[in-house]
Residue, then its C-alpha position, 0 to 999 in steps of 0.5 A: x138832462x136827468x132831473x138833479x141837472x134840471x133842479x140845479x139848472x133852474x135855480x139858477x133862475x131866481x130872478x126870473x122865477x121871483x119876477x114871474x110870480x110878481x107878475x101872477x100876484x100883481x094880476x091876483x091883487x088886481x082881481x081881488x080889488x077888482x082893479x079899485x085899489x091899483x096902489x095896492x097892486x104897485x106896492x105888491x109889484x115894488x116888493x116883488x121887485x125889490x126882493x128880485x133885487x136883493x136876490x140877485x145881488x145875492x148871487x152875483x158872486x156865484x156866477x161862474x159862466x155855467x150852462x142852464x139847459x144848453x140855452x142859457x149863460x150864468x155869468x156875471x155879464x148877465x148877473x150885471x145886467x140883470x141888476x141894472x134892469x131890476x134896478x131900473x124896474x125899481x125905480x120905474x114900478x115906483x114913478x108909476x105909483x106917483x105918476x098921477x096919469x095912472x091914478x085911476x080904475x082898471x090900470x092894475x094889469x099894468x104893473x103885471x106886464x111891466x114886470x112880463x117885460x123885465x122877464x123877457x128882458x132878463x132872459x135876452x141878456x143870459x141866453x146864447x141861443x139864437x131862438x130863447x133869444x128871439x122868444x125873449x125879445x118878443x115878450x119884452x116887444x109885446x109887452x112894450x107895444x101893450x104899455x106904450x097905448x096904456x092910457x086908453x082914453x089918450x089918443x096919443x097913446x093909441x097912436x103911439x101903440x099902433x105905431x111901435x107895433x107895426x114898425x116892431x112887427x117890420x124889424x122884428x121880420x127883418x131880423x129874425x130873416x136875419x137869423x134864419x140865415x145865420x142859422x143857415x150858415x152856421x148849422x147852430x143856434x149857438x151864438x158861439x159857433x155862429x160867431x166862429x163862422x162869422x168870423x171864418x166867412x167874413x175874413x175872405x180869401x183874400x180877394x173879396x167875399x166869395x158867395x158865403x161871405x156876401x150872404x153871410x154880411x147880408x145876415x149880419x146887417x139884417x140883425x143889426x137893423x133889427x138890433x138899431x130899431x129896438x135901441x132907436x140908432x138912426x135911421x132906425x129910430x123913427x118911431x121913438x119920439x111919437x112913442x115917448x110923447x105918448x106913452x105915459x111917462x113910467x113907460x117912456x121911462x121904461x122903453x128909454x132906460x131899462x128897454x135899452x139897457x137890456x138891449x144894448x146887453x143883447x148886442x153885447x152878448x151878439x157881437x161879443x164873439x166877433x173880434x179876436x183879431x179877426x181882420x174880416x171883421x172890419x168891414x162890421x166894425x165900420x158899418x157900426x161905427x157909422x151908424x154911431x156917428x149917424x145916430x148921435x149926430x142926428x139925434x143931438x141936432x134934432x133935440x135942438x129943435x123940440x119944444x115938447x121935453x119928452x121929444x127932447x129927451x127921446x132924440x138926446x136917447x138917439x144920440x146917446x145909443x150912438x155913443x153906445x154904439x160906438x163902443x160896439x164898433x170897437x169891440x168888433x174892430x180888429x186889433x189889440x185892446x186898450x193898451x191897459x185892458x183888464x187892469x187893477x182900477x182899485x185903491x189908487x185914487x180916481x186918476x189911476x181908476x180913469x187910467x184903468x182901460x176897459x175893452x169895448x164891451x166893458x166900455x158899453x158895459x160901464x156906461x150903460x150903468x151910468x146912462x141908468x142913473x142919469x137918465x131915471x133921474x132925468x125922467x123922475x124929474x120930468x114926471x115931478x114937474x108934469x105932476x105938481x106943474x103941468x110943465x111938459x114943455x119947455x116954456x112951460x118950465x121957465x121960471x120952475x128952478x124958484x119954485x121947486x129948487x131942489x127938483x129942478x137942481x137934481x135935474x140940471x145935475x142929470x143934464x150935465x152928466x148927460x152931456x159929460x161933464x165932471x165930476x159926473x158919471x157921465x164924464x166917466x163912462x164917455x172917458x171909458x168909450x174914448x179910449x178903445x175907440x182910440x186904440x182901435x184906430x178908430x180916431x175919427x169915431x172918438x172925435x165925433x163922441x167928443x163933438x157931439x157931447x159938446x153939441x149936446x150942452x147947447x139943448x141941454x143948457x136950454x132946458x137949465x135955462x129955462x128953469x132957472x134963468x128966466x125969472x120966478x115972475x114967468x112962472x105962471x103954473x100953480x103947484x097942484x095938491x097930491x103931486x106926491x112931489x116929495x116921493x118923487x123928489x127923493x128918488x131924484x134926489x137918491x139917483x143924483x147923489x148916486x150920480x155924482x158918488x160914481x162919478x167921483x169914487x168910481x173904483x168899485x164900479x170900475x172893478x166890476x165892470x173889469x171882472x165882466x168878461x165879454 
């Protein structure tokens, strides 16, 4: 590579560049206040990111699949992702500035690793490189183990770190095992050609898998096991609600929205070269599919039982990597698309836009996107009421829909999306899931989505219930001074209306989504 490919190469990098140099300043602001004035470190991290944002948006159009070092992809798959996590890091800088947990001497380092984590999670959704990958992964697990034990003086914190950091330290060997035998197999570290091979050894001979095939499954599902512990898919998912409860919220926050997110790109970015008709892929798709229904189905039955509302909102993160994972089962499934993959969602109202069939990846695509927004609304509020109320478990809430109307609504309108039910976003983005999954063959899986989402209004509907139908008389908790609610109130207020506008005019994010290729 001469030096003009390498210029041109890594200005293809901006966002990462920006986000890097956010980083150093949040660390040379904290040096010079001498870790006194962290908010002066936030709002220098919130500019940064906001200008990563602005960057990124910019460049969106221009991104036209080109190769960067022979490791990375500028395509607008990443460019998409690359926005949800800027978005989303947004959002989780600014609760960190109001999260009272934070106010205090020598947390100024945090925002730095928050933005390290990003970076990490920008590189995993562009590379094809099995080992820029690997290394990408990592920065966002170390950072992640790092911000998760934050609050030094909580022992739940600590306990919380040195879990995420030992059951990381497995998944992560299991994974990279996994890799090195794909390595092996393919001859590549290209994610390309490890996916032709895949799909040549995984097919058979027609009698079974030979040797190859049964090492290279064994690959497969090694990866996968360390894909499932990072987006918390059953039976990989047993470190998420010691971890969520302790960490301080931002950072849960982070882990369950943005972390994930990013996550669920890289699986896309994995996975995404395996179908195509390949009839040996089936066996794959199977075993996803039932890790999906796995995933969803305990983690909706486990949140009914949780007291605590961020154990609750970890096991509906369970759940809801399931129905994200379902979308991957068919993206991998042999067979034809949905039948009007790839169509025109633009200009024909919203009944035309829901009839515009996107493929799996696209489906996952899209709802990652909505599970965004529903879930940073979700959280903001949480961090409101456990600000201004002290409310962190449900029966600490009964009664808080009189005394904080407006919050408490913008969260009631989150749990619906949550659950699916229009005309929210979430309603969209499971009626985009159902249908590859049912053009797939795949009936049972669709018929386990739409079973779990209703099981999931029963939690749900308890957390509504508590704040609004208990009666303003059993709220026994005061309003605190310097709660910051009416910030946080209108990032709530700001990712509700977003919920609801992509929810009912859905033709532009619909038209995005369609011109991804995955």
């Amino acid at each position: 590579m001469n030096l003009k490919d390498y210029v041109q190469d890594l200005s293809r990098l901006w966002p990462e560049i920006i986000l890097s140099v956010t980083a150093l300043l949040a660390l040379v602001c904290d040096l010079l206040m001498k870790g006194k004035e962290t908010r002066v470190t936030g709002w220098v991290t919130a500019i940064g990111v906001l200008f990563t944002l602005g960057w990124v948006c910019r460049d969106f159009g221009d991104a036209d699949g080109t190769r960067m070092f022979g490791m990375m992809v500028n395509d607008r798959f990443a460019m998409f992702f690359k926005l949800l996590i800027t978005s989303g890091l947004l959002v989780v800088t600014l609760l960190s500035l109001f999260f009272r947990g934070l106010q205090k001497d020598g947390v100024g380092e945090y925002y730095s690793i928050l933005v390290i984590a990003a970076v990490g999670a920008c590189f995993m959704v562009s590379t094809d490189n099995l080992l820029l990958l690997f290394l990408a992964l990592e920065t966002l697990s170390i950072s992640s183990y790092a911000l998760a034990g934050f609050l030094k003086r909580d022992l739940r914190s600590a306990e919380a770190s040195m879990k995420y950091l030992v059951f990381g330290a497995l998944s992560s060997g299991a994974m990279v095992y996994g890799f090195s035998l794909l390595y092996g197999f393919a001859g590549s570290l290209e994610l390309p050609q490890i996916a032709a091979t895949v799909r040549t050894l995984l097919h058979g001979s027609g009698h079974g898998l030979d040797a190859a095939g049964i090492g290279c499954a064994v690959a497969v599902v090694l990866s996968l096991a360390g894909f499932g512990y990072k987006v918390a898919a059953f039976p990989f998912h047993f470190w998420s609600p010691d971890v969520y409860e302790g960490a301080p919220t931002p950072v849960t926050t982070f882990l369950a929205v943005v972390s994930k997110v990013a996550s669920f790109g890289m699986i896309l970015r994995f996975f995404g070269g395996i179908p195509h008709g390949a009839e040996g892929s089936a066996p794959l798709a199977t075993v996803i599919a039932a890790i999906a229904v796995c995933s969803m189905t305990f983690g909706n039955l486990a949140a009914m039982l949780q007291e605590n509302t961020k154990r609750l909102l970890a096991y509906s993160s369970i759940a809801h990597s399931g129905y994200l994972l379902a979308g991957v089962a068919a993206l991998v499934a042999p067979g034809a698309a949905g039948a009007v993959a790839g169509g025109d969602a633009h200009g024909h109202g919203v009944a035309a836009a829901l009839s515009a069939g996107l493929s799996g990846g696209q489906a996952v695509t899209f709802y990652a996107a909505a599970y965004l927004l529903m879930n940073l609304g979700a959280f903001a509020v949480v961090i409101y009421l456990s600000n201004r109320f002290g409310a962190e478990t449900v029966s600490g809430l009964a009664g808080l829909g009189w005394k904080a109307p407006i919050a408490c609504g913008t969260l009631v309108l989150f749990l619906l999306s949550l659950t699916g039910i229009p005309p929210t976003v979430g309603f969209v983005g499971k009626w985009y899931l159902l249908q590859p999954i049912w053009s797939k063959g795949l009936h049972w899986l669709a018929v386990a989505l739409v079973l779990n989402s209703i099981v999931s209004l029963f939690y749900y509907f308890r957390l509504a219930r508590s704040l609004f139908l208990k009666g303003e008389a059993e709220a026994l908790a005061s309003p605190r001074k310097n709660a910051f609610g009416a910030e946080i109130a209108t990032i709530a207020v700001a990712l509700a209306v977003g919920t609801v506008w992509f929810g009912v005019s859905l033709s532009w994010l619909a038209d995005l989504v369609l011109s991804i290729r995955i």
